[in-house]
PyMOL CGO cylinders between C-alpha atoms (Angstrom):
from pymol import cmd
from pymol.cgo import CYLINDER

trace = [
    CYLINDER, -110.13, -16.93, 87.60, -110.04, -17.32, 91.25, 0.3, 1, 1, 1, 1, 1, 1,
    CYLINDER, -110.04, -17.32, 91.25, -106.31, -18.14, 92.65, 0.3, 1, 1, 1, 1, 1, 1,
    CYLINDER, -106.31, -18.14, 92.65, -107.47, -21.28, 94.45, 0.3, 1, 1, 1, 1, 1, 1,
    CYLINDER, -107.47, -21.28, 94.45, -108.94, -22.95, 91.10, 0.3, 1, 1, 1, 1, 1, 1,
    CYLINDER, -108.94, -22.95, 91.10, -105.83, -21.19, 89.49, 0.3, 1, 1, 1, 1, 1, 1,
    CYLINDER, -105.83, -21.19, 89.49, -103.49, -22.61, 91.98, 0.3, 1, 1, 1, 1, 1, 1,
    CYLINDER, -103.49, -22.61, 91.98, -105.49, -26.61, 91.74, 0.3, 1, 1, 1, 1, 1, 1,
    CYLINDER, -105.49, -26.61, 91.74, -104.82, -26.63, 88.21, 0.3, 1, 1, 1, 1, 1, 1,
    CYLINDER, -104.82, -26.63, 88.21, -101.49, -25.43, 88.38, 0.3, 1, 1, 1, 1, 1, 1,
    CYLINDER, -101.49, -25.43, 88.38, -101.10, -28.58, 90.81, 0.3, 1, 1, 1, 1, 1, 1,
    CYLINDER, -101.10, -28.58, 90.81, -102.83, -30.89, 88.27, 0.3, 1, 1, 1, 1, 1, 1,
    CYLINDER, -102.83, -30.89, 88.27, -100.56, -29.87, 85.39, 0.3, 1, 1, 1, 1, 1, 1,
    CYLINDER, -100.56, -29.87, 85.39, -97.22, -29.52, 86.63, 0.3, 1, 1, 1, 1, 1, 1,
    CYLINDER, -97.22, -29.52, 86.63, -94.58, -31.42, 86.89, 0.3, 1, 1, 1, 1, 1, 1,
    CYLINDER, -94.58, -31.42, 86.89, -92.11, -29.31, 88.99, 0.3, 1, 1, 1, 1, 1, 1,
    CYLINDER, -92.11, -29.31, 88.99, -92.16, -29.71, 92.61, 0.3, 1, 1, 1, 1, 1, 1,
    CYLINDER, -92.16, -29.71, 92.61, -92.77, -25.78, 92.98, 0.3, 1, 1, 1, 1, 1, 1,
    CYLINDER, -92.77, -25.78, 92.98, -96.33, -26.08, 91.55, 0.3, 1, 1, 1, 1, 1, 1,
    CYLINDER, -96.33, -26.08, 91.55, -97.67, -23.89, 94.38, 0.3, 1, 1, 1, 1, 1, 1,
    CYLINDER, -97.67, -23.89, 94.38, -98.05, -20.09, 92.95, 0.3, 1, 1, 1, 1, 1, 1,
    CYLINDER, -98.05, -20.09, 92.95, -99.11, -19.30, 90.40, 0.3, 1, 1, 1, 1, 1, 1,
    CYLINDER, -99.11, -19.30, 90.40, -97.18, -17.50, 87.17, 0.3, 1, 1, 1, 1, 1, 1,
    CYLINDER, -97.18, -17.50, 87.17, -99.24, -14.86, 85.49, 0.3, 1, 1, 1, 1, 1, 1,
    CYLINDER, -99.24, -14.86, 85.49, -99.75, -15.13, 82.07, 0.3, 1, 1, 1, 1, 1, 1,
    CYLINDER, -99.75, -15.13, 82.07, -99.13, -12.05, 79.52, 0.3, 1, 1, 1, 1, 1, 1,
    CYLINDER, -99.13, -12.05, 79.52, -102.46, -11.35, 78.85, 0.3, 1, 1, 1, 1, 1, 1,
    CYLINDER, -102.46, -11.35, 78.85, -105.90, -12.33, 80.23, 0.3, 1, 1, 1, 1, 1, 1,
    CYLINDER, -105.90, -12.33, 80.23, -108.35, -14.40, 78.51, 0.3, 1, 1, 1, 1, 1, 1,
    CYLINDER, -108.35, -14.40, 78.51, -111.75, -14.73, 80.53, 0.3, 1, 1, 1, 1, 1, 1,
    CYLINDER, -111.75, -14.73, 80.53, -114.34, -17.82, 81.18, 0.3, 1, 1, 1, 1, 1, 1,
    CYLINDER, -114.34, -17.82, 81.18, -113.63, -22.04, 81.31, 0.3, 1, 1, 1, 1, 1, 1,
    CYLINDER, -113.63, -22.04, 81.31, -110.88, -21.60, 78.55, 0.3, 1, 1, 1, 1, 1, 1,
    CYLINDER, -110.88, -21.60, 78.55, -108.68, -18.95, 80.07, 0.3, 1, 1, 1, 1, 1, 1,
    CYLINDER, -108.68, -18.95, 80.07, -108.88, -20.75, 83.19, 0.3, 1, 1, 1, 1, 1, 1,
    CYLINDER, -108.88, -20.75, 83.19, -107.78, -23.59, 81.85, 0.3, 1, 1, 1, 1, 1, 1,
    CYLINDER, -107.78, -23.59, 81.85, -104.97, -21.64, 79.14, 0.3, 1, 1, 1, 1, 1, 1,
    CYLINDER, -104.97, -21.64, 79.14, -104.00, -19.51, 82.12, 0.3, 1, 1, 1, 1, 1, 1,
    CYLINDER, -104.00, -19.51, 82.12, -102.81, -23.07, 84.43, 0.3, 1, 1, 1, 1, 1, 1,
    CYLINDER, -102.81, -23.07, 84.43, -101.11, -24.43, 81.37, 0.3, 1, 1, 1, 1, 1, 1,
    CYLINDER, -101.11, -24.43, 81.37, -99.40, -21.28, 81.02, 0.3, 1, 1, 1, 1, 1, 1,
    CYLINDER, -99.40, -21.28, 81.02, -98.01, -21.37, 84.41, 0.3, 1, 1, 1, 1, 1, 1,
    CYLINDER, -98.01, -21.37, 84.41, -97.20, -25.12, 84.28, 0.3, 1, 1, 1, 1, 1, 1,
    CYLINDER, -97.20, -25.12, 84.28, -95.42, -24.77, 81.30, 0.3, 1, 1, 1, 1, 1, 1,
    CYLINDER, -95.42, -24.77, 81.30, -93.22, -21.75, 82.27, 0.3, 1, 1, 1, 1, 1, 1,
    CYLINDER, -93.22, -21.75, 82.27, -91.94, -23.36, 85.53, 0.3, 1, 1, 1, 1, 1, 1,
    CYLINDER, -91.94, -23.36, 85.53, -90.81, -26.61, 83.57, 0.3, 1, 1, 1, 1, 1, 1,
    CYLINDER, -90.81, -26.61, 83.57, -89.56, -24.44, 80.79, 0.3, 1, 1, 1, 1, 1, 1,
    CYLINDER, -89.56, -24.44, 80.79, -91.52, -26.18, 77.97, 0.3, 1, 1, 1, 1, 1, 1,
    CYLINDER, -91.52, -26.18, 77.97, -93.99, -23.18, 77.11, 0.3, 1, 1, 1, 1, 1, 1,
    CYLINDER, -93.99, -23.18, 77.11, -92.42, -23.49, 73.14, 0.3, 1, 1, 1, 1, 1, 1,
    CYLINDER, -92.42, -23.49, 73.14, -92.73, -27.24, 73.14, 0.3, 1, 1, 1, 1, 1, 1,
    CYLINDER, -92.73, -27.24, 73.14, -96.46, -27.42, 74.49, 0.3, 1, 1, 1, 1, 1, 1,
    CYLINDER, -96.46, -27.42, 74.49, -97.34, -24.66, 71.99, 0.3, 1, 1, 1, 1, 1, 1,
    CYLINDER, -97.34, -24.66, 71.99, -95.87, -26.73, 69.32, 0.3, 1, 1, 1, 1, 1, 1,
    CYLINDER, -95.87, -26.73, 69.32, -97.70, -30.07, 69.99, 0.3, 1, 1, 1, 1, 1, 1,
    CYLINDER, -97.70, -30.07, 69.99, -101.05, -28.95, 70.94, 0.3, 1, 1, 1, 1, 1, 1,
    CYLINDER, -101.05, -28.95, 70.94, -100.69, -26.35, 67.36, 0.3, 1, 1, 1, 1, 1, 1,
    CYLINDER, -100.69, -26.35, 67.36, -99.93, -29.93, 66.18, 0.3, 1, 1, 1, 1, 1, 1,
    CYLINDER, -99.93, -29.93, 66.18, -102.95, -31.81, 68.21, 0.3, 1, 1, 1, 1, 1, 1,
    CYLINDER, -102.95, -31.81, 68.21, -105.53, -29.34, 66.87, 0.3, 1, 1, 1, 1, 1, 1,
    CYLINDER, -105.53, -29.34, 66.87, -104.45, -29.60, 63.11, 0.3, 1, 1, 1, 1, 1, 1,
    CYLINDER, -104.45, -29.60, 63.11, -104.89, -33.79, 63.98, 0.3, 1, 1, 1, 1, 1, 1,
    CYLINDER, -104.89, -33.79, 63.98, -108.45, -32.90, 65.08, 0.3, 1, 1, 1, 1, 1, 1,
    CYLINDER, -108.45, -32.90, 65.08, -109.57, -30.97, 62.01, 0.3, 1, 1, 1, 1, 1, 1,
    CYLINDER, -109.57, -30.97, 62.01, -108.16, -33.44, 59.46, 0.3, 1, 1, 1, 1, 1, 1,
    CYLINDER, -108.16, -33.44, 59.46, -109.04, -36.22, 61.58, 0.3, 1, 1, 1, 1, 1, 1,
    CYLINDER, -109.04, -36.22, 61.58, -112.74, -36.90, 61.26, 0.3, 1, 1, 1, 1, 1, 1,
    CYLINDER, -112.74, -36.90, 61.26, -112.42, -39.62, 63.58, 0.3, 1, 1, 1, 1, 1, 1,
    CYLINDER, -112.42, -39.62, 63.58, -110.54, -37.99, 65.79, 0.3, 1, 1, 1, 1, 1, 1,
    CYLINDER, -110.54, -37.99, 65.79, -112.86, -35.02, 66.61, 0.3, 1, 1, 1, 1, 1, 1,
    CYLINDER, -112.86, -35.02, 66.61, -115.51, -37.33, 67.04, 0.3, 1, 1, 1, 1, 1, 1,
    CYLINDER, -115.51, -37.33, 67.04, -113.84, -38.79, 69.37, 0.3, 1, 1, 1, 1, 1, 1,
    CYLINDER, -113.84, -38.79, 69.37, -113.01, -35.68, 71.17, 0.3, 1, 1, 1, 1, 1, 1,
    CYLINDER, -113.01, -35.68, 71.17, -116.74, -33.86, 71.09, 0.3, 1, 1, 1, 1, 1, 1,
    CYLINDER, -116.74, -33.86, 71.09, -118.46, -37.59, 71.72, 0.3, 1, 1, 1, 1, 1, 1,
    CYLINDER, -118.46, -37.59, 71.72, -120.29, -36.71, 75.08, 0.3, 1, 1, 1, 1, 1, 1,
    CYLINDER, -120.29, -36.71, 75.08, -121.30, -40.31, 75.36, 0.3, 1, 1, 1, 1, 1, 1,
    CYLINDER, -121.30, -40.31, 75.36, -117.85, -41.83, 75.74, 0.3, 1, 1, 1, 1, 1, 1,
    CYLINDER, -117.85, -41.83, 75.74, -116.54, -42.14, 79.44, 0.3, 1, 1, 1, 1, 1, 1,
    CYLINDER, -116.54, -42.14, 79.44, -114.16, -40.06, 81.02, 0.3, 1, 1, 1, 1, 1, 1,
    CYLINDER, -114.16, -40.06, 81.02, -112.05, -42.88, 81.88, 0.3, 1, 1, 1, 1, 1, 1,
    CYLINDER, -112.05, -42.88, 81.88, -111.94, -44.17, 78.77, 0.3, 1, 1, 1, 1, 1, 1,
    CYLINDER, -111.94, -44.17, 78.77, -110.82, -40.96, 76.64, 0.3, 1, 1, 1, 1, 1, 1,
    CYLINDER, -110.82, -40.96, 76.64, -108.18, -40.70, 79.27, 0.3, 1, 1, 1, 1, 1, 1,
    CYLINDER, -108.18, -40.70, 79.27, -106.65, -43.80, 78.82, 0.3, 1, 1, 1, 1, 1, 1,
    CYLINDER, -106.65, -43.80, 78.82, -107.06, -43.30, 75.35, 0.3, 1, 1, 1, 1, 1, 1,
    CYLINDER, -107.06, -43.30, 75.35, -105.57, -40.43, 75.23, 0.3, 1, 1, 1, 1, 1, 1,
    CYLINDER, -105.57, -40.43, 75.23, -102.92, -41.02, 77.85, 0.3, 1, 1, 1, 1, 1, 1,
    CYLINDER, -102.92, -41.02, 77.85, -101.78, -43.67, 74.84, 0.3, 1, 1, 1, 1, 1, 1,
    CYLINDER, -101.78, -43.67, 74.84, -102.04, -40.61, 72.48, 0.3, 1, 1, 1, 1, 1, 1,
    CYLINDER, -102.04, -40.61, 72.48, -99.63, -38.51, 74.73, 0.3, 1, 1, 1, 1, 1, 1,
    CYLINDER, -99.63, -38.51, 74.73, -96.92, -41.70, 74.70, 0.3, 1, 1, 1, 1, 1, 1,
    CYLINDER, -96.92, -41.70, 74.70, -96.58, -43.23, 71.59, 0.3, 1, 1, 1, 1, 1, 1,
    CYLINDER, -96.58, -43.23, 71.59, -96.20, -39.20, 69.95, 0.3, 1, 1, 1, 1, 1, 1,
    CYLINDER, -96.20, -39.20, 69.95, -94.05, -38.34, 72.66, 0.3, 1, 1, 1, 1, 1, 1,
    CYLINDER, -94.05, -38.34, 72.66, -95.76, -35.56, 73.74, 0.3, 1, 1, 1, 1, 1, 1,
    CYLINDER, -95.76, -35.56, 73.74, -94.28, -33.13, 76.86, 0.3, 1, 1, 1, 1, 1, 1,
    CYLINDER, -94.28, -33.13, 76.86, -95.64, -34.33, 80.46, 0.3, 1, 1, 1, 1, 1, 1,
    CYLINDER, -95.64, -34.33, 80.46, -97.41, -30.91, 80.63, 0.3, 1, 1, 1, 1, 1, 1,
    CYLINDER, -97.41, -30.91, 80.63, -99.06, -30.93, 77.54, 0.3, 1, 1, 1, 1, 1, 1,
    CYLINDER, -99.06, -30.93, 77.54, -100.37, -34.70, 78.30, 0.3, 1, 1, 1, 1, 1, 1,
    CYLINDER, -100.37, -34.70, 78.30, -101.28, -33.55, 81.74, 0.3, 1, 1, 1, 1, 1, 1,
    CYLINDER, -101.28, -33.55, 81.74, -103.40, -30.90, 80.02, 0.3, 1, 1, 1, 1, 1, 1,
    CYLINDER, -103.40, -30.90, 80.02, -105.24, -33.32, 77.52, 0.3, 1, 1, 1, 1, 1, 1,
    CYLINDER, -105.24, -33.32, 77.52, -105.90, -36.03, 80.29, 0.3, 1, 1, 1, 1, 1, 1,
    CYLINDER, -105.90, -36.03, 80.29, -106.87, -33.74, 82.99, 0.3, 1, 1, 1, 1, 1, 1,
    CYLINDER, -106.87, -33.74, 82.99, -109.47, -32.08, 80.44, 0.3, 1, 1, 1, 1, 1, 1,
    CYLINDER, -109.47, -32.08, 80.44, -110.38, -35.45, 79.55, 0.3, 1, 1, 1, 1, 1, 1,
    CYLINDER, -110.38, -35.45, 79.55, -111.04, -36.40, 83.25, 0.3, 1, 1, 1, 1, 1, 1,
    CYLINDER, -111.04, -36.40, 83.25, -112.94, -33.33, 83.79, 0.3, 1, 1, 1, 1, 1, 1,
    CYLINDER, -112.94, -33.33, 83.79, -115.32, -33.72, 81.20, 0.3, 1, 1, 1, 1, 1, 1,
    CYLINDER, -115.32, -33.72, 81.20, -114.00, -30.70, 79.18, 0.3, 1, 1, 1, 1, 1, 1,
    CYLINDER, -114.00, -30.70, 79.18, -112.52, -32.01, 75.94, 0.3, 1, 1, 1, 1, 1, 1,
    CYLINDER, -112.52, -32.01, 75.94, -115.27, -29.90, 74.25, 0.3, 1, 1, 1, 1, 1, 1,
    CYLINDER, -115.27, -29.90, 74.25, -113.61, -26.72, 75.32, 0.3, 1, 1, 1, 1, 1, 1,
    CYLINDER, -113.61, -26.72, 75.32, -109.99, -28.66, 74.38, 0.3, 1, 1, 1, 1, 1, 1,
    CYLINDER, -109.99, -28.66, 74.38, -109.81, -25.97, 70.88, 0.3, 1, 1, 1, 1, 1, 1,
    CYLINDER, -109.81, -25.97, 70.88, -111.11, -23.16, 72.71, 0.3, 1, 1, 1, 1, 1, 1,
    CYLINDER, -111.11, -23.16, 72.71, -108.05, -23.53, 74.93, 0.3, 1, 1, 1, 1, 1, 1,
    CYLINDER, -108.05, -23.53, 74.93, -105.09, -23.96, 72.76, 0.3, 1, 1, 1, 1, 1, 1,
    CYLINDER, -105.09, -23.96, 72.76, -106.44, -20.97, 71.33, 0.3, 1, 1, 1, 1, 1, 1,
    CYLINDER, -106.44, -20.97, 71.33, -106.70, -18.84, 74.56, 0.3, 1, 1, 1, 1, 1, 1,
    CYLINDER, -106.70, -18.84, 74.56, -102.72, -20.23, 74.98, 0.3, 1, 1, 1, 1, 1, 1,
    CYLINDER, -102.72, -20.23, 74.98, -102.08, -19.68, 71.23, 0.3, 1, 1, 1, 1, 1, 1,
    CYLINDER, -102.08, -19.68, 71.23, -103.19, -15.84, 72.35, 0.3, 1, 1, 1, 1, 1, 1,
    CYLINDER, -103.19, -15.84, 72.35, -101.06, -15.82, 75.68, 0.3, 1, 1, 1, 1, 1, 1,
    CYLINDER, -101.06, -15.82, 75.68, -97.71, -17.20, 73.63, 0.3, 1, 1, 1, 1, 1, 1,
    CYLINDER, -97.71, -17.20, 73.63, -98.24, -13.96, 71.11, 0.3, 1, 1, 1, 1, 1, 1,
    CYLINDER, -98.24, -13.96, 71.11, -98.09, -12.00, 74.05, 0.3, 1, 1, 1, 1, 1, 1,
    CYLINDER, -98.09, -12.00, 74.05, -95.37, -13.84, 75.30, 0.3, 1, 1, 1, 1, 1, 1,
    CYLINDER, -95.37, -13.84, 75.30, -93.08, -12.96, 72.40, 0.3, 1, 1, 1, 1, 1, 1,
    CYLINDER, -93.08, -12.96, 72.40, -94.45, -9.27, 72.29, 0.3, 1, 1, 1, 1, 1, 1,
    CYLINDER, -94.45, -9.27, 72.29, -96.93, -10.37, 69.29, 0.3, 1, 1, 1, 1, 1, 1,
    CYLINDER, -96.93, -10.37, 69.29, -99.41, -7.98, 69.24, 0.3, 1, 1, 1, 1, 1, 1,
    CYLINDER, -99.41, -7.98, 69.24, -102.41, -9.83, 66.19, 0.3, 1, 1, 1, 1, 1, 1,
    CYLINDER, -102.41, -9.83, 66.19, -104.11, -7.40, 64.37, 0.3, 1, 1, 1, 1, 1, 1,
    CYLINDER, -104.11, -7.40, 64.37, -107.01, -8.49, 61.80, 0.3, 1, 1, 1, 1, 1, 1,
    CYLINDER, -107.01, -8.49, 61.80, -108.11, -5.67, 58.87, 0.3, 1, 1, 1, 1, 1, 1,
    CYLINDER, -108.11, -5.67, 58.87, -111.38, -6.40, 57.18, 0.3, 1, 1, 1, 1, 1, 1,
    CYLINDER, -111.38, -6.40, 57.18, -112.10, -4.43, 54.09, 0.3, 1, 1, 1, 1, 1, 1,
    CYLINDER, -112.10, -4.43, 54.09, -114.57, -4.52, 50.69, 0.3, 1, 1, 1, 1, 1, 1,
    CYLINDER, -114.57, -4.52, 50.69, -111.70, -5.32, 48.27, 0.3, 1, 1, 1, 1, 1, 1,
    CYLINDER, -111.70, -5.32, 48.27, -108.23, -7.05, 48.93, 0.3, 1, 1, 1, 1, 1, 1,
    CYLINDER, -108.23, -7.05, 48.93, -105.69, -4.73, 49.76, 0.3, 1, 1, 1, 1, 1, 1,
    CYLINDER, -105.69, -4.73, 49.76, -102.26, -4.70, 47.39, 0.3, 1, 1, 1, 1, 1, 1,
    CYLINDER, -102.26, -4.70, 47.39, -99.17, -4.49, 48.33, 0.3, 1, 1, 1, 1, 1, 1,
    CYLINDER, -99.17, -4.49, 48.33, -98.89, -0.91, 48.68, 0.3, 1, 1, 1, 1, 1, 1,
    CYLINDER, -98.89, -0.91, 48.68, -101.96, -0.71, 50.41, 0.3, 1, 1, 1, 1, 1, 1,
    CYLINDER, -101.96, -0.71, 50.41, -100.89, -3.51, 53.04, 0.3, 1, 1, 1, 1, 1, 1,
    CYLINDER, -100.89, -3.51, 53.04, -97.65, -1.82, 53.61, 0.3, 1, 1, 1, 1, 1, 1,
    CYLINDER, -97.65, -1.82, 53.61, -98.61, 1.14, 54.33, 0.3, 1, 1, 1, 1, 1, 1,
    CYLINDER, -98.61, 1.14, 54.33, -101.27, 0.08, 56.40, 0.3, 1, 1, 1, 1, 1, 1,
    CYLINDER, -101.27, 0.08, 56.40, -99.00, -2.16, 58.87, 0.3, 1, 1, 1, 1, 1, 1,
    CYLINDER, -99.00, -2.16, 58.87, -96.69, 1.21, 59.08, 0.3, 1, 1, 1, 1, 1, 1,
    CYLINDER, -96.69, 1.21, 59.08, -99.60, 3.11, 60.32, 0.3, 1, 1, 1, 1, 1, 1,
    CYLINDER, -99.60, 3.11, 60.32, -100.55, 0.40, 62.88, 0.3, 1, 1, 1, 1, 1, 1,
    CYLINDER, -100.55, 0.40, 62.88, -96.57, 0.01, 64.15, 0.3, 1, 1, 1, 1, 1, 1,
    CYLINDER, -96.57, 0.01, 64.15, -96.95, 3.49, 65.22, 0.3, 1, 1, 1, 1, 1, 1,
    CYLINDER, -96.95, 3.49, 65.22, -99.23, 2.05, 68.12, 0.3, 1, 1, 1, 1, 1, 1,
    CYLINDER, -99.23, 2.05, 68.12, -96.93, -0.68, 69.25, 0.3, 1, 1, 1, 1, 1, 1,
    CYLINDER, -96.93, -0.68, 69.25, -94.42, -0.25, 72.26, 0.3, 1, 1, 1, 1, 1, 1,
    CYLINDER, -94.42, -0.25, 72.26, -91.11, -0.89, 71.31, 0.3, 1, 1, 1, 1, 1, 1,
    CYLINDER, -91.11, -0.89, 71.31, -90.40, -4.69, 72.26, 0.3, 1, 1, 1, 1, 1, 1,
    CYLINDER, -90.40, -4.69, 72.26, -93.92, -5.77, 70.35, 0.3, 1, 1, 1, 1, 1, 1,
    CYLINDER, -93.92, -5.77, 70.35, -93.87, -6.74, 66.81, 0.3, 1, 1, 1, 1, 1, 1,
    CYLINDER, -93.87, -6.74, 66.81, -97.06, -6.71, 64.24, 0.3, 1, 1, 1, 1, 1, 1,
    CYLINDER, -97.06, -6.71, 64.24, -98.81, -9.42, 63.37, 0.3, 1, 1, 1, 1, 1, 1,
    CYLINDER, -98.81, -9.42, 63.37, -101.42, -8.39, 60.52, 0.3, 1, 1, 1, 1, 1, 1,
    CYLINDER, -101.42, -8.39, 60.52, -104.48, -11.03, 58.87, 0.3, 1, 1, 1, 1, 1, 1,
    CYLINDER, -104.48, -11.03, 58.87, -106.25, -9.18, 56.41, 0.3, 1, 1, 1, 1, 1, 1,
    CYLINDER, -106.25, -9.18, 56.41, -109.28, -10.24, 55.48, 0.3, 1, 1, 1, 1, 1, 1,
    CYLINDER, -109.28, -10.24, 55.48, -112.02, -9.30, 52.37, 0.3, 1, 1, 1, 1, 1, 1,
    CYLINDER, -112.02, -9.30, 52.37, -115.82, -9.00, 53.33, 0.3, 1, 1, 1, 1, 1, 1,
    CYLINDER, -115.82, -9.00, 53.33, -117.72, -6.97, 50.19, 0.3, 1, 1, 1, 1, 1, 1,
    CYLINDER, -117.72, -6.97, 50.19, -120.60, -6.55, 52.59, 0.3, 1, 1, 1, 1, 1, 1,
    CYLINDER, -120.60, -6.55, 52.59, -118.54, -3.59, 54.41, 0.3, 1, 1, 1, 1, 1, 1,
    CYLINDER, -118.54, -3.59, 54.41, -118.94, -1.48, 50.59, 0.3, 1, 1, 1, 1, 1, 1,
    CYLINDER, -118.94, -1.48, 50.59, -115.72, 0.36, 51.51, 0.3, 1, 1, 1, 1, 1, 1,
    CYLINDER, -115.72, 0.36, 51.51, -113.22, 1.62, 54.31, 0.3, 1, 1, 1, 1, 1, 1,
    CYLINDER, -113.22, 1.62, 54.31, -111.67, -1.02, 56.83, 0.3, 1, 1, 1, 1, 1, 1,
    CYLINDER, -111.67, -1.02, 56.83, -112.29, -2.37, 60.16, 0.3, 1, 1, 1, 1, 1, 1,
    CYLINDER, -112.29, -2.37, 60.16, -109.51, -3.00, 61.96, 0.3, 1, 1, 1, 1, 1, 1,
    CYLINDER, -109.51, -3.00, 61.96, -108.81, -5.30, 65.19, 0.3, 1, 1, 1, 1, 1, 1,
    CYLINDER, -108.81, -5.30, 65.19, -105.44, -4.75, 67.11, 0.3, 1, 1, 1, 1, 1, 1,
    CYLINDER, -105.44, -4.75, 67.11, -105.06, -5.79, 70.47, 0.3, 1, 1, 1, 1, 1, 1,
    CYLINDER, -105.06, -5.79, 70.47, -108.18, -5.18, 72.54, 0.3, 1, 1, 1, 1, 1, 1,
    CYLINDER, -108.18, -5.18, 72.54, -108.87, -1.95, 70.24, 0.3, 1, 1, 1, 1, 1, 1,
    CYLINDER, -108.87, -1.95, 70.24, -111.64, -2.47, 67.67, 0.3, 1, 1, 1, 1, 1, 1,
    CYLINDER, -111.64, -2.47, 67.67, -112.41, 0.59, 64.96, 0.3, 1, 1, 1, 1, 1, 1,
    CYLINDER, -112.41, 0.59, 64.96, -115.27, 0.11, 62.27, 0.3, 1, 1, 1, 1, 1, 1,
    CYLINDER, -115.27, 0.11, 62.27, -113.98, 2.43, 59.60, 0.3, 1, 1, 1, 1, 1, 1,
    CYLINDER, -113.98, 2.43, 59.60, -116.43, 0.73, 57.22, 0.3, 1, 1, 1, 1, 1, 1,
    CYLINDER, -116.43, 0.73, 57.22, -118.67, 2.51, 54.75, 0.3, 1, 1, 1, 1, 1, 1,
    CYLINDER, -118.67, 2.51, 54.75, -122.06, -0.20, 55.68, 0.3, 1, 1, 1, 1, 1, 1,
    CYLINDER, -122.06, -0.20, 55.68, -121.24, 0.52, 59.18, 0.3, 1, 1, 1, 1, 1, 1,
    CYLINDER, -121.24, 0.52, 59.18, -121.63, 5.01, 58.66, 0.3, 1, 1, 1, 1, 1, 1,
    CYLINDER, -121.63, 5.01, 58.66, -125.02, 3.78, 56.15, 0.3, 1, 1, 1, 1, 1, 1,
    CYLINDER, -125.02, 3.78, 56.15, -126.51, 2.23, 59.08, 0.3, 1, 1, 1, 1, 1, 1,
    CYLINDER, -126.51, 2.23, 59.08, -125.67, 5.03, 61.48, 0.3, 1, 1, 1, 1, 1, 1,
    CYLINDER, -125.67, 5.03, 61.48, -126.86, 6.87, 59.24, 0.3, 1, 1, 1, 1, 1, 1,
    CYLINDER, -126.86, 6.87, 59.24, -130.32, 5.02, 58.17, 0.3, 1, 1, 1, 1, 1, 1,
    CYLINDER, -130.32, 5.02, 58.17, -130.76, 4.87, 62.44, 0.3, 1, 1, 1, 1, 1, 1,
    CYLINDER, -130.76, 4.87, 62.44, -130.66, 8.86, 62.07, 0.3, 1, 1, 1, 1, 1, 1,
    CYLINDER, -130.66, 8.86, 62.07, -132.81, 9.42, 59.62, 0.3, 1, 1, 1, 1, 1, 1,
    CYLINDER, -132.81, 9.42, 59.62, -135.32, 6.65, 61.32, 0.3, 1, 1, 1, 1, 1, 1,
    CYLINDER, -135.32, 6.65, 61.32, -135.61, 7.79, 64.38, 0.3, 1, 1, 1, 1, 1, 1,
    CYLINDER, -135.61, 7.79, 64.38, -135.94, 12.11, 63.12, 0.3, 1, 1, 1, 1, 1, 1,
    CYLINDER, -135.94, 12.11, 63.12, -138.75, 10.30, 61.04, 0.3, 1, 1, 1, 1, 1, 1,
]
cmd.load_cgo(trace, "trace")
């Protein structure tokens, strides 16, 4: 993100008279969303509601998956701009939303961007783990792990967290791996899987043949 279209949304989306630089958020998330995630960020830390916009866009995007009506207004393409602001700009008031977090859905709204609105709160869902020192990790294997398992798998994976980060561990079950684990912490990504050494493997043999 360039500082000058950092620094213009930071100006759209504030409500602090010292909207001008820009605060860095904890971690970097690329393309339209992490532009957008990366303003809010900055917004929100310099009027001190960076909990309270997490909490009622978490709260916005459970509305827009149980909300059929909702999301279609959201992804419609054919509705105006002006009109999903005003719309929405009703939205922000009668729920009582933060002025950040309403600056955030209008601004989108005026932009033309509501498509990218989930693919946002999820690039600031990322940058408020990182805030706290949350560091996400997601473990895939063939079978679900028990409790042993789990716990000694999340005291392996502490061992590669700094000392103010905590672990925050999603295990998940895909049969397709056949055994072993792959594991997702951070930015780090390790295929410990059995289908993934198969297909090494199979590539081996194929290309000796």
């Amino acid at each position: 993100m360039s500082v000058t279209k950092g620094n213009v949304l930071v100006r759209s989306l504030s409500t602090s008279a010292a909207a001008g630089q820009l605060v860095k958020a904890p971690v970097q998330v690329f393309g339209l969303e992490g532009r957008y995630a990366s303003a809010l960020y900055s917004a929100a830390s310099k009027n001190k509601t960076l909990d309270a916009v997490e909490k009622e866009l978490s709260q916005f995007q459970k509305s827009i998956k149980t909300d059929a009506k909702l999301k279609e207004f959201i992804v419609n393409p054919t509705l105006k701009r002006d009109l999903k602001a005003d719309a929405l700009k009703h939205v922000v008031t009668q729920c009582k939303m933060s002025a950040t977090t309403g600056n955030l859905l209008v601004l989108m709204a005026e932009n033309g961007r509501l498509n990218k609105l989930e693919a946002v709160i999820n690039a600031f869902k990322i940058m408020m783990a990182a805030h706290r020192g949350e560091v996400t990790c997601e473990v895939t294997t063939a079978k679900p792990l028990d409790q042993a398992q789990r716990q000694n798998l999340e005291a392996a994976l502490k061992k590669f967290l700094k000392a103010n980060e905590t672990l925050q561990l999603t295990a998940k079950v895909d049969p397709s791996l056949i055994g072993g684990m792959v594991v997702s912490i951070g930015d780090k990504y390790v295929d410990m899987s059995v289908a993934s050494k198969v297909k090494k493997y199979t590539e081996l043999i194929s290309a000796a043949v």
